[in-house]
C-alpha positions in Angstrom: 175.2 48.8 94.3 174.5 45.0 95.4 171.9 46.7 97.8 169.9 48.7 95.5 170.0 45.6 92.8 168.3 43.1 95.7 165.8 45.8 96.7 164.4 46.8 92.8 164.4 43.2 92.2 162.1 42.3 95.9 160.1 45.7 94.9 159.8 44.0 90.6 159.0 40.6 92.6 156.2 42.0 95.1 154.2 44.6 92.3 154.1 41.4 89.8 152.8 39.2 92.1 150.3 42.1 93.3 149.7 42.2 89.0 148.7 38.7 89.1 146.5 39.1 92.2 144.4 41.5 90.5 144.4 39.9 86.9 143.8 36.4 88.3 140.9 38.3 90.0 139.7 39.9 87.1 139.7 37.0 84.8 139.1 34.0 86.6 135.9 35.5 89.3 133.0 36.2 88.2 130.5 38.4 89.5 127.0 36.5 91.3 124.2 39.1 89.6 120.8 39.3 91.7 118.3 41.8 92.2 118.5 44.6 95.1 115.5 46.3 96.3 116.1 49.5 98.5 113.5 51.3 100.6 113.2 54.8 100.6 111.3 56.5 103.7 107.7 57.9 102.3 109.3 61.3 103.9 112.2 61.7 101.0 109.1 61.0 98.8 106.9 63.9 99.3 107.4 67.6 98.1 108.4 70.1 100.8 105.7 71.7 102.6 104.3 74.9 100.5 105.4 78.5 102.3 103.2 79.5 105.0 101.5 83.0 105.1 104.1 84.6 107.7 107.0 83.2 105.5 105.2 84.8 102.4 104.8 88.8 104.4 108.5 88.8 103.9 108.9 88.0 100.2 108.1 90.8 97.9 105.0 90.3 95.2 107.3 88.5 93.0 108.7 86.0 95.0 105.5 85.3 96.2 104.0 85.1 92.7 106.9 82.8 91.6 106.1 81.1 94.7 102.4 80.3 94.3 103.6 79.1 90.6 105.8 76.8 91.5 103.3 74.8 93.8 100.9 75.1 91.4 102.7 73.2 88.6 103.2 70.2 90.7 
């Protein structure tokens, strides 16, 4: 029983000290706020190229109508 006593009290003694790690961290450090600026490639930008007339001979007239549509609203 000695044994298990001195190994819950090193296991108590280790998670409070990792406790006050993390709420000296969160209470005493604060935070340096500046702006970020990220660039996006003009390619993620840009709409996807319209269906071709080969890709629309395999749609029915439906699909192709919802099709045109679509682009058109853009």
């Amino acid at each position: 029983m000695p044994s298990l006593m001195r190994f819950l009290t090193v296991v108590a003694v280790i998670a409070g000290l990792g406790f006050g790690a993390i709420y000296a961290l969160a209470t005493l450090v604060t935070p340096r706020t500046r702006e970020m600026v990220v660039t996006i490639p003009a390619a993620k930008l840009r709409p996807p190229a319209p269906a071709t007339a080969q890709d629309g001979a395999d749609r029915s007239a439906g699909a192709r109508a919802a099709a045109t549509d679509a682009v058109e609203t853009r």
